[in-house]
Every structure is written in C-alpha cells, then in structure tokens.
C-alpha positions as CSV (number, residue, x, y, z in Angstrom):
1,X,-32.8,4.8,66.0
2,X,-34.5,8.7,65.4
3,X,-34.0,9.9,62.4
4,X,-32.2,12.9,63.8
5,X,-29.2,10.1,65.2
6,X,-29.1,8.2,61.3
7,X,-28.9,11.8,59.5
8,X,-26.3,12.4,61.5
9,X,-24.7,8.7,60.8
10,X,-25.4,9.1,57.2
11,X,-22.8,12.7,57.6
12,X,-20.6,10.8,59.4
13,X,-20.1,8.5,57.4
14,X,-20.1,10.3,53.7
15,X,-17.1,12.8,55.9
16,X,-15.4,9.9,56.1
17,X,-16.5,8.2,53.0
18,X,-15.3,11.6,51.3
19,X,-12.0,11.3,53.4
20,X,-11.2,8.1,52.2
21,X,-11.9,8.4,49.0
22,X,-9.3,11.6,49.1
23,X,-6.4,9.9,50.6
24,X,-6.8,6.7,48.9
25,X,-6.5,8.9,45.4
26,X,-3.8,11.1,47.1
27,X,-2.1,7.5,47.6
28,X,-2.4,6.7,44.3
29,X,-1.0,10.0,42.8
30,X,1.6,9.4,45.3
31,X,1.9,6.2,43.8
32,X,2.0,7.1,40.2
33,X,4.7,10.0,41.2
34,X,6.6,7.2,42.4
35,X,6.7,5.2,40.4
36,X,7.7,7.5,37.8
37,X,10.4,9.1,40.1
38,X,11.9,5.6,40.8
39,X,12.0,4.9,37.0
40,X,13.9,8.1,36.8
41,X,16.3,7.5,39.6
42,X,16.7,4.1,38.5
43,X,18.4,5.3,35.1
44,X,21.9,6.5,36.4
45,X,22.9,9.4,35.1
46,X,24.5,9.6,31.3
47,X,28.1,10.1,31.2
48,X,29.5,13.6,30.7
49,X,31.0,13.3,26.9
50,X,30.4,11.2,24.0
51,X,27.7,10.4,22.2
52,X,24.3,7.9,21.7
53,X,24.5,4.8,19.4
54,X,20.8,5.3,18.1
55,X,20.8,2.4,15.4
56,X,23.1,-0.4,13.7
57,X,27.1,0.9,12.9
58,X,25.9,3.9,14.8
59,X,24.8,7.3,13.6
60,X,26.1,7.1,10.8
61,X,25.7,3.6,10.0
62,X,29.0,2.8,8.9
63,X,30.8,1.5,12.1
64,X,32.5,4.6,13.1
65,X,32.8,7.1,16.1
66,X,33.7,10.1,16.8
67,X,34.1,9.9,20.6
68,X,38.1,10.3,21.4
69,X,40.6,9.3,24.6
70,X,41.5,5.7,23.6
71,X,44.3,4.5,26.0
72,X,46.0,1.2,24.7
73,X,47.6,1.3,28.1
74,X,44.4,0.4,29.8
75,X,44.1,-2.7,27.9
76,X,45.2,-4.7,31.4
77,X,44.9,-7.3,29.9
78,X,41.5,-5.4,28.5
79,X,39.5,-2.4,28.8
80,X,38.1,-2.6,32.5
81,X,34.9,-4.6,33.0
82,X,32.0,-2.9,34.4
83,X,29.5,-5.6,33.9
84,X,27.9,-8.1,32.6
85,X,24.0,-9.4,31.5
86,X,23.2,-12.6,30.4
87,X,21.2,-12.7,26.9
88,X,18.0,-14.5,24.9
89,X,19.0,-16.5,21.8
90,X,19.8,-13.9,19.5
91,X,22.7,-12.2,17.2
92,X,21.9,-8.4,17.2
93,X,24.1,-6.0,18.8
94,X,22.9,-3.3,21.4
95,X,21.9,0.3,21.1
96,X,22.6,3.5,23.6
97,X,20.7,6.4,23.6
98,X,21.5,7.9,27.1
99,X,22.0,5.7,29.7
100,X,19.3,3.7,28.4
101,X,20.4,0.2,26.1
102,X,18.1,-1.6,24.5
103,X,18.5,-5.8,23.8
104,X,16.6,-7.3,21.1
105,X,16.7,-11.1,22.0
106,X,14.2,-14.1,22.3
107,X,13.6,-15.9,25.6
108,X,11.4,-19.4,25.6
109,X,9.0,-18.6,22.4
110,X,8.8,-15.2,22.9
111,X,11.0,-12.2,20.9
112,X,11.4,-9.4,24.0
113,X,13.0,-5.9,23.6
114,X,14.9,-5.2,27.3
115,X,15.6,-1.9,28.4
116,X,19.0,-1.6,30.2
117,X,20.7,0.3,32.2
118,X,23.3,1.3,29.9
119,X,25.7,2.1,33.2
120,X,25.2,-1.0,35.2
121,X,23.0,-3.4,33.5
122,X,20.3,-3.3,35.5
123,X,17.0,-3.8,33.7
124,X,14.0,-0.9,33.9
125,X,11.5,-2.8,31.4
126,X,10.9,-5.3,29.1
127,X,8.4,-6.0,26.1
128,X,7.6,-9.5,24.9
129,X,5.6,-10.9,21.9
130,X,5.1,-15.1,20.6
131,X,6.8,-15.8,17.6
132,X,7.1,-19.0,15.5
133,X,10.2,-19.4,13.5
134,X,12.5,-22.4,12.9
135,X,16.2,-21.4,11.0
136,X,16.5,-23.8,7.8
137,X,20.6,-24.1,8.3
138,X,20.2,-24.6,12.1
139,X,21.4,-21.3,13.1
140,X,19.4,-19.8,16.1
141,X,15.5,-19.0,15.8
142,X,16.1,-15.4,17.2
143,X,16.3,-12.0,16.1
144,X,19.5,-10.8,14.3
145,X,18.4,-6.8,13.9
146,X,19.6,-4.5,16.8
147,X,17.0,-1.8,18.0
148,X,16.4,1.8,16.4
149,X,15.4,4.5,18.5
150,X,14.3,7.7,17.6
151,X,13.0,10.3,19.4
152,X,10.8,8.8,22.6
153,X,10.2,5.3,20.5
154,X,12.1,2.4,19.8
155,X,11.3,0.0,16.6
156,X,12.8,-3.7,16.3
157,X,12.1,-6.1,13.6
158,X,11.9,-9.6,14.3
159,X,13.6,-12.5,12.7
160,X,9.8,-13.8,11.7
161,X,9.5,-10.0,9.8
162,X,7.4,-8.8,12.8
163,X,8.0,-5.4,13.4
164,X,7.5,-3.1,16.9
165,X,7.3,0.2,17.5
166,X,7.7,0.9,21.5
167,X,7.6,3.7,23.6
168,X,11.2,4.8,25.0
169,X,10.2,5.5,28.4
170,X,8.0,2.8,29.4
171,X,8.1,0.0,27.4
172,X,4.6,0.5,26.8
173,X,3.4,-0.7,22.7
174,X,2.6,2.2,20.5
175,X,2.0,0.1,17.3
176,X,2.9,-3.5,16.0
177,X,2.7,-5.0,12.3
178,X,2.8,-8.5,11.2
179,X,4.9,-7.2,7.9
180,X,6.2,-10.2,6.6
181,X,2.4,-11.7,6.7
182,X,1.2,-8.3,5.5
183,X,3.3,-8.0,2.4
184,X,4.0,-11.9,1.5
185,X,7.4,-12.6,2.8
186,X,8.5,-16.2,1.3
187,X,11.4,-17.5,4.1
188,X,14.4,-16.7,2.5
189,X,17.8,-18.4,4.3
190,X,18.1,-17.1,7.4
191,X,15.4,-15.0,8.4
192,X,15.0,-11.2,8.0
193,X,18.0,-9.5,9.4
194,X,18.1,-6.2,7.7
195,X,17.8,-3.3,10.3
196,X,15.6,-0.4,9.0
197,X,16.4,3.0,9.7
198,X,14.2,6.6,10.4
199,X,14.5,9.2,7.6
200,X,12.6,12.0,8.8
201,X,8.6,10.9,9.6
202,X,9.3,7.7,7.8
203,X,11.0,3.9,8.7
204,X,12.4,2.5,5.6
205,X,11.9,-0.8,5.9
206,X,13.4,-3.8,3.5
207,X,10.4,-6.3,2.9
208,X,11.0,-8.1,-0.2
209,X,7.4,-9.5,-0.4
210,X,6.0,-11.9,-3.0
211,X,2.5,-12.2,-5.0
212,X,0.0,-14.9,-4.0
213,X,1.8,-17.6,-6.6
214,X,4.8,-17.6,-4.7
215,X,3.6,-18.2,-1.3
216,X,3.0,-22.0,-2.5
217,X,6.9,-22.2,-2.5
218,X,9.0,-24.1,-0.1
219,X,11.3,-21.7,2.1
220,X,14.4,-21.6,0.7
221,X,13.5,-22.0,-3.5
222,X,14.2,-18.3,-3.9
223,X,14.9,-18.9,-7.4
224,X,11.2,-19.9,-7.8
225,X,10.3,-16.7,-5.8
226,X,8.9,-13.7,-7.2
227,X,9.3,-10.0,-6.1
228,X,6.0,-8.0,-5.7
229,X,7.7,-4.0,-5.7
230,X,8.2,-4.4,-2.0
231,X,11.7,-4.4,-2.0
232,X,11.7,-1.3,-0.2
233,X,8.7,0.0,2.1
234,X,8.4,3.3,3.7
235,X,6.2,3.4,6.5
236,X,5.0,6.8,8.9
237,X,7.3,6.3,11.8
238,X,4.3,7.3,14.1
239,X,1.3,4.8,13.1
240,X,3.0,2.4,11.1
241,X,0.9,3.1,8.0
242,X,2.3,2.7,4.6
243,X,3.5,5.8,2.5
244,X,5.2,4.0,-0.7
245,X,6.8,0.8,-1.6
246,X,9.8,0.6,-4.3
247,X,12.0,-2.2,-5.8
248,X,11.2,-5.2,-7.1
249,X,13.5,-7.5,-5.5
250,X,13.7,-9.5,-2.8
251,X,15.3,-8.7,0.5
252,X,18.5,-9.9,1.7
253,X,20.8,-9.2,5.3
254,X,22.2,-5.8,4.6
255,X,21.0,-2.8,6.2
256,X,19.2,-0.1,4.9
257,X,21.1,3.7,4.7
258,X,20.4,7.2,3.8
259,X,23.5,9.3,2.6
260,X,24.3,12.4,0.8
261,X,25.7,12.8,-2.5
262,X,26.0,15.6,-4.4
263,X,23.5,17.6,-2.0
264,X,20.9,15.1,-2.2
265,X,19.3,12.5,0.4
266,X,19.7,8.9,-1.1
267,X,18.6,5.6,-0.1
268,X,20.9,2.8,-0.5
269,X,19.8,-0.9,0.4
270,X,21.1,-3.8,-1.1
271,X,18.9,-5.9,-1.5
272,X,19.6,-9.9,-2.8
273,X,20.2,-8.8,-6.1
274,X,22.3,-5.9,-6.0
275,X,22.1,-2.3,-5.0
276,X,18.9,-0.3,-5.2
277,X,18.8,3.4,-4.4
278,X,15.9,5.9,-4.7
279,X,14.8,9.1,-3.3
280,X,14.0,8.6,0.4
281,X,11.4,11.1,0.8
282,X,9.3,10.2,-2.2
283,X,10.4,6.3,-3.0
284,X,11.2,7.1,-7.1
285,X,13.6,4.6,-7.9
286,X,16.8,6.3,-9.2
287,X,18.8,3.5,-10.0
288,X,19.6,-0.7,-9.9
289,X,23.3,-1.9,-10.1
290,X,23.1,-5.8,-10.2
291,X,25.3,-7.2,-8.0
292,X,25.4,-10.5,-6.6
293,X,27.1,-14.0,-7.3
294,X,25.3,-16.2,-9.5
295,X,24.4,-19.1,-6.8
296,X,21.4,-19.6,-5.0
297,X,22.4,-19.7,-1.8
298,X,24.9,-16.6,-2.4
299,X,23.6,-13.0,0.1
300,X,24.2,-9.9,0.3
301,X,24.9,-8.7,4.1
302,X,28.2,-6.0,4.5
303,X,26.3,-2.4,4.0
304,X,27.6,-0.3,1.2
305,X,30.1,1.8,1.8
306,X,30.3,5.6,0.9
307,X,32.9,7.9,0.2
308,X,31.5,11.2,-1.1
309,X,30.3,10.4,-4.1
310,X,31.5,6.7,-4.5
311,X,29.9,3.5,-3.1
312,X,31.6,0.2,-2.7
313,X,29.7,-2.7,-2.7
314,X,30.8,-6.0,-2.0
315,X,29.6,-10.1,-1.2
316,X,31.6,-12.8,0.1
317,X,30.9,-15.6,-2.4
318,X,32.0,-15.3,-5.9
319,X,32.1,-11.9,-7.4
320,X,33.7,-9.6,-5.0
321,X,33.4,-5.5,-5.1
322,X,32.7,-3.1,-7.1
323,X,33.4,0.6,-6.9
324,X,31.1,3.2,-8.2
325,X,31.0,7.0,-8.7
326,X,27.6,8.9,-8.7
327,X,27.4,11.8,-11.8
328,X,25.4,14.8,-11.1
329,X,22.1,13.1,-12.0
330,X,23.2,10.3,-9.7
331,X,23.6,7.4,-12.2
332,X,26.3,4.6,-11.3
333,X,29.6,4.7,-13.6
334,X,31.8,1.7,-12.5
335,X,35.7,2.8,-11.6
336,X,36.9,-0.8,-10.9
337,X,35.1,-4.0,-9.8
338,X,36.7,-7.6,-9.3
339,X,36.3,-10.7,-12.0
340,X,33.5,-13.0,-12.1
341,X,35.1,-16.2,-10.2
342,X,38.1,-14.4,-9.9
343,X,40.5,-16.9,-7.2
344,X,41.7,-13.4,-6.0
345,X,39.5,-10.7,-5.6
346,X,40.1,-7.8,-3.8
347,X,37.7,-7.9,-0.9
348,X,35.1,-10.1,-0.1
349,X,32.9,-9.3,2.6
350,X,30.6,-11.0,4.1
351,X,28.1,-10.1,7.2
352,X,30.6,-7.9,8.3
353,X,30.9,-3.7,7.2
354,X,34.8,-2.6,6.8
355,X,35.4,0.8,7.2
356,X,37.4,3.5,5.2
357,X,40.2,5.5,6.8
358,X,42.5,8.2,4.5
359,X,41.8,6.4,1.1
360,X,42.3,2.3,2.5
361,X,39.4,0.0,3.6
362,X,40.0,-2.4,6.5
363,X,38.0,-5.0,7.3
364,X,37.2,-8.8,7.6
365,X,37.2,-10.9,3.6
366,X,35.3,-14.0,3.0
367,X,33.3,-16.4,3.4
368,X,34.2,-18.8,6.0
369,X,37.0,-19.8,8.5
370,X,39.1,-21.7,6.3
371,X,39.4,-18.4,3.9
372,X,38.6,-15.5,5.8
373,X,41.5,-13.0,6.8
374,X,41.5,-9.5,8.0
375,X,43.0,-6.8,5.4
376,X,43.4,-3.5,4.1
377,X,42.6,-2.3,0.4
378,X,43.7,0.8,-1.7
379,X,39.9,2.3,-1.7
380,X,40.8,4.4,-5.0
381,X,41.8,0.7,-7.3
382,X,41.2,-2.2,-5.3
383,X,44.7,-2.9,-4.9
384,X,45.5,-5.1,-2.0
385,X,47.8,-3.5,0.7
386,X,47.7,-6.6,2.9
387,X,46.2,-9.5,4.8
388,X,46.5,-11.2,8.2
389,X,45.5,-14.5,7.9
390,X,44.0,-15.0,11.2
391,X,41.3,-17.7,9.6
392,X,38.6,-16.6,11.6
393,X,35.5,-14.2,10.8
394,X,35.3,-10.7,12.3
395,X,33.7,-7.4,13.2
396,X,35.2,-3.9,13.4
397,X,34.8,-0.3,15.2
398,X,36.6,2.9,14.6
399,X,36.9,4.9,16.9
400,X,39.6,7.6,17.6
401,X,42.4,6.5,15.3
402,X,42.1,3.0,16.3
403,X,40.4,-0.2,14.9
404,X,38.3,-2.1,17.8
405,X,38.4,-5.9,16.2
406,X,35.7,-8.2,17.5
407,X,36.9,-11.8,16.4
408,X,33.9,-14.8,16.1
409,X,35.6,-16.8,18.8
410,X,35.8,-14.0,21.2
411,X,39.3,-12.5,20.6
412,X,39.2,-8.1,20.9
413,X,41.7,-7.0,19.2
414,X,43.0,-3.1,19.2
415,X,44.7,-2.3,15.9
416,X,46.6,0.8,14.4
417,X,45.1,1.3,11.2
418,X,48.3,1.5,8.3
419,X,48.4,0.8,5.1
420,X,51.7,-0.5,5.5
421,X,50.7,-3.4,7.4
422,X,48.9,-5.1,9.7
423,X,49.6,-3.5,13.2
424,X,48.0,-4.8,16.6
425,X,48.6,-3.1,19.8
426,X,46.6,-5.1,22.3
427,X,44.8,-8.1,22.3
428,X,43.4,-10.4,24.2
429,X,41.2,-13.6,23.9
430,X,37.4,-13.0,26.0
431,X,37.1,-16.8,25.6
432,X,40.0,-18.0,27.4
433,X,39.3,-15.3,31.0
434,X,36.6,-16.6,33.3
435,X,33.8,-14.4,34.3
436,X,34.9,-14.3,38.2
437,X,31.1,-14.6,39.1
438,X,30.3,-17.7,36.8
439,X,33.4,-19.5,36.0
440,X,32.7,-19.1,32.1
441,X,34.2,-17.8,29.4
442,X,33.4,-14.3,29.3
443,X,32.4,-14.5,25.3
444,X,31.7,-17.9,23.7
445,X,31.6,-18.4,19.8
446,X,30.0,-17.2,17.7
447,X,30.4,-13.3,18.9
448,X,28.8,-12.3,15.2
449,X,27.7,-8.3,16.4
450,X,30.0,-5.6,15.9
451,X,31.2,-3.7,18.9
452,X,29.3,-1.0,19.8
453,X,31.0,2.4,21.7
454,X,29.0,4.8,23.4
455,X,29.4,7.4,26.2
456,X,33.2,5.8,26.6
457,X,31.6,1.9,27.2
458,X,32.3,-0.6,24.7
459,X,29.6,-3.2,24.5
460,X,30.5,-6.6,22.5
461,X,28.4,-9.6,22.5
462,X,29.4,-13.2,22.2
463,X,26.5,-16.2,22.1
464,X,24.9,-15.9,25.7
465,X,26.0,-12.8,27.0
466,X,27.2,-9.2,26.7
467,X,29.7,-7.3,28.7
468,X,30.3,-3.5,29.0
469,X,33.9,-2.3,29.2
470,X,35.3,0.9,29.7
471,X,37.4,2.0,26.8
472,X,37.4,5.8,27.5
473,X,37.8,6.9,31.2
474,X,35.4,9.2,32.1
C-alpha cells in the first residue's frame, strides 16, 4: 500500500474514529438525560393541597395535622384503598415529603431505606447496608425509627445505632456513622428507637454512650451501666461531624423535640431517666427533671407533650405523669404529678404520644393488653374524664377535628374528640378484610406505628405491610 492510500486510511478512519466517539458520548448524555427524566416522570405528581410529613408525629412532632376535609361518610367500610406494599421486618412508620415516601425496614441481614412513590407505591430507589443485631425479648431485629428528611437528604438511624445520611433524589450515600460503636453504646432492651430530629445545621441525635468500663457489661444490666455525657449529641447535618454532646444519661425510646417557650428554642428528650432539655443551638444543659419508675426494665418512649409553656411527661410502668410549667428562666415548677405506685394514676403512656385538644389529652394508658384503655384527661389537673376499655394498645392522629385511632391488632378507628365521653364514628377492623390480591389480612398484629396523613393519604402499618388510604378526596 503507498503511503499516499494509508494517509488517507489513517483520515478515514480518525473521521470516523472522531464520529464515534461523538455519538457514543451524545448516547450517553442522552442516556444520563434519561435517566434523569424517567426518575422525574416516574414520581407522579404531588397532590394539590396539604402538606409533607418530614419526620416522626409530623412537623411538629406531636401527632397532629393541619390538613382539613375529613368525611366520616367515606369510611365504606374505610377510607378508599389506593394501595398497598409489602414491608422488611421492621416497626417504624413512613415519611412524605412530596410524592416521595421513604420506608426504613430490614430485608435478609441488611437495614434498607426504600424510596416510594408516595401516590402508587411504586419504588424509585433503594439503599441497603449489613447490620448484626439480635432483640434480647424476641421482638424483631429491625429498625423501629422512621426516616427524617430535610432539605435534599434523608437520615435514618438503625436499630444497631448506625446512622445514614442519604441523598433525596437518588438514593445515593452522602455520609454514614457507626454511632453506637463511635460513642460506646451498651444494648439497652430493645435497641435504639429514638428518632433524631434537624434543628437548623444540626441532627440532634440521642446516643447515651458509656466509658470503656462499661462495655464489659452484659446487654441488658443497665443498672451496672454508666453514662459518658452523651445523652444528647449534636452532629453538622451536612458531614456528620460532631458539634457538642450533653447529658449524662442513658438513652431510652422517646424521640427527640425542639419547641418554643417563652421565645426561646428548647430541646426536650427524655431520656431513660427523665427529661433533659438544653439549648439546641449551643447544647448548655438548662435543666433535669427525674422521671422514671424505679424498675429496671421500666422505659421511657411517649414524647413529651407541650402546651405553651407546660410539658407533660409521662411512662407506662409505675409512676405515671407529671405536669410542668417553665418560669421565665426556664426552670421546671411541678403543677400536679401522679403517686409513686399509685393503683390509679391518671395517664400512663407507654410507646404511644396522646395528643392535646382545648385543655383534654386523649390517648392510649398503659402498659399492656390486659390494662391498657383508651381515655381522655383534664390537661390543667390530671383529672380523669373517661376511659374505654378496649384492652388493646394504640396509636393516634389528629387531624381536622377528628382522632385517627390505630389499634395493635389492626382496628382504625375514627373518633370525635369530647371530653364528655368516648365517641366513635366509624370503625372498622383491617385484620378481619382480605387484601383482594393476596387473600390476607390487610394489617396483621402488631400494627405499633402511628398513622401517618399526608397530601390527603393516610398511611398505617401493620407487621408485613402498609397500605395508603385516601382520607381526604382530592
């Protein structure tokens, strides 16, 4: 061949080398675009009124909405279903920002954060990790915290005290800390099930951590346990790196809040031995209100519960509530509290947050099924108003007026808040209607999350699977 005839092949074939390499990137922009533009169509469009469910109990963490258009007449025998997804071992609720829900749940040996469709369940990613965890009481090995977004990221905490920060969008893993390893969590009972929460550029996290001569202990001798001033850690929301640390206690199932009293930011937690509150922004402790029966095995789960500036505490095992009003330099004066042991006291609750309506609390007291019982209290004394004995353990929503009452064994319950008495409108049992699909029970025991509103959908969780029901029509 002349060398004139392999120049000339040489041009030939960098043109089309050139060509190639143009389409082939032009194919994979195309690609890229595509991808992103069948993620976006993918996510159905956010219902016109309403509002997101960014964390636990909702936006403002105390299991209430302000979304209205509640129709008992809809309840045919129940809100209509729209659908259905099976879940993970887990006992965390859902949360809604948009039409995007996100699932904290474990599947096989892995904890896994699924991004829903928040419309029709369809799934647009998912983000898994290994864990190891075994429950001491035989209660399930996965995660009981429900998903906090914020902004374009979405944190979850794992049963095992990992904790995930994720991008909203993708899925994708912006940070990750082993924070029970980091900090010296000793197991306590069940697993860490307190759901942090975003204040500003910070995650408030409830650790509890121990020094190095606790770590010897066997899980469950918390009385053997020490704290290490971890009660409390405050992480940068955006790296995960620690900003301060306050409390020394030990952390227990409640849920960690900011309110506002007296036109200041406070951070409540309480933690296993009673209420701890500081300053959010620079973790100084501002006060420690003991509170918490004197048994080992006794917890502290139901979130405190605030009323401008008065905050009711209250455990399901021996001691009860206690009501307390904040002065101006935000120290805890006691207005009422129950006895010691009392065989009567006026609320007990347990895993479950009541809610306050016009001066009454309603909500699910005690323990277990033999003396649990759904009733209202005069928020102002303590004085009990009334109680339905319905012997089973329960959740609750407000929402427009109305109480939305999850029972354990599945029964959804729509009640007209009085203090008068106990008042259902509709009810109907999710255990005892067949998914038309499966056969099954739509919700089996135990159905542990509270219901969850958002955008008009009501999302409630029994064991293996959660269903979205339309409460408000659009």
């Amino acid at each position: 061949m002349s060398m004139a005839k392999r120049a000339t092949k040489r041009s030939c074939f960098r043109g089309l080398t050139s060509i190639m390499l143009l389409v082939l990137a032009a194919c994979t922009q195309d690609q890229r675009q595509g991808q992103g533009q069948t993620r976006s169509e993918a996510v159905s469009q956010t219902r016109s009124k309403g509002d997101d469910w960014p964390r636990f109990l909702g936006q403002s963490n105390d299991g209430t909405s302000q979304e209205e258009g509640v129709d008992p007449d809809r309840w045919e025998p129940h809100p209509p279903i729209k659908w259905s997804v099976l879940l993970g071992t887990s006992y965390g609720g859902p949360t809604i920002v948009g039409s995007r829900l996100l699932q904290f749940d474990k599947e096989g040996a892995d904890e896994r954060v699924v991004c829903y469709d928040a419309n029709d369940g369809s799934q647009l990613w998912h983000w898994r990790y290994p864990i190891e965890y075994a429950d001491m009481y035989g209660y399930n090995s996965g995660p009981r915290c429900s998903p906090i977004v914020d902004e374009n990221r979405v944190y979850a905490y794992g049963v095992a005290g990992d904790l995930t920060c994720l991008d909203l969008e993708t899925g994708k893993l912006v940070w990750h800390q082993q924070v029970s390893k980091k900090y010296g969590v000793v197991q306590n009972f069940f697993g860490v099930a307190s759901t942090p929460i975003v204040y500003e550029d910070l995650l408030l996290v409830m650790v509890g951590g121990s020094p190095s001569e606790s770590q010897h202990i066997p899980a469950g001798q918390l009385q053997l346990v020490k704290p290490n001033g971890t009660a409390i850690v405050a992480l940068d929301k955006r790296t995960g790196e620690e900003k301060y640390r306050v409390g020394d206690e030990l952390a227990s199932y409640s849920s960690v809040r900011v309110v506002r009293i007296h036109d200041q930011d406070l951070g409540l937690a309480l933690v296993r031995g009673g209420l701890l509150a500081w300053e959010p922004r620079t973790g100084k402790q501002i006060f420690h209100f003991p509170w918490r029966a004197d048994m080992l095995e006794s917890v502290n789960a139901a979130l405190p519960v605030v009323f401008n500036n008065q905050i009711l505490v209250s455990e399901a095992y021996e001691i009860g509530s206690a009501l307390l009003e904040l002065d101006s330099s935000l120290q805890p004066q006691v207005l009422w509290q129950d006895q010691a042991k009392s065989r009567n006291p006026s609320f007990r609750a347990h895993w479950s947050t009541p809610v306050l309506i016009d001066g009454y609390l309603y909500g699910c007291s005690g323990r277990n099924q033999p003396d649990s019982d759904f009733r209202c209290i005069r928020w102002s004394d303590g004085e009990l108003m009334w109680r339905q004995r319905q012997h089973e353990r329960s959740s609750v929503l407000l929402v427009d007026g109305y109480l939305v009452v999850l029972g354990e064994y599945g029964r959804l319950s729509l009640v007209r808040p009085n203090p008068e008495s106990y008042e259902t409108l509709r009810e109907v049992d999710l255990s005892e209607i067949a998914n038309p699909e499966t056969g099954e029970p739509w919700l089996s025991y135990p159905c542990w999350a509270a219901p969850v509103l958002s955008h008009g959908l009501l999302y409630v969780r029994g064991d293996t699977r959660l269903i979205c029901m339309e409460l408000i029509p659009e």
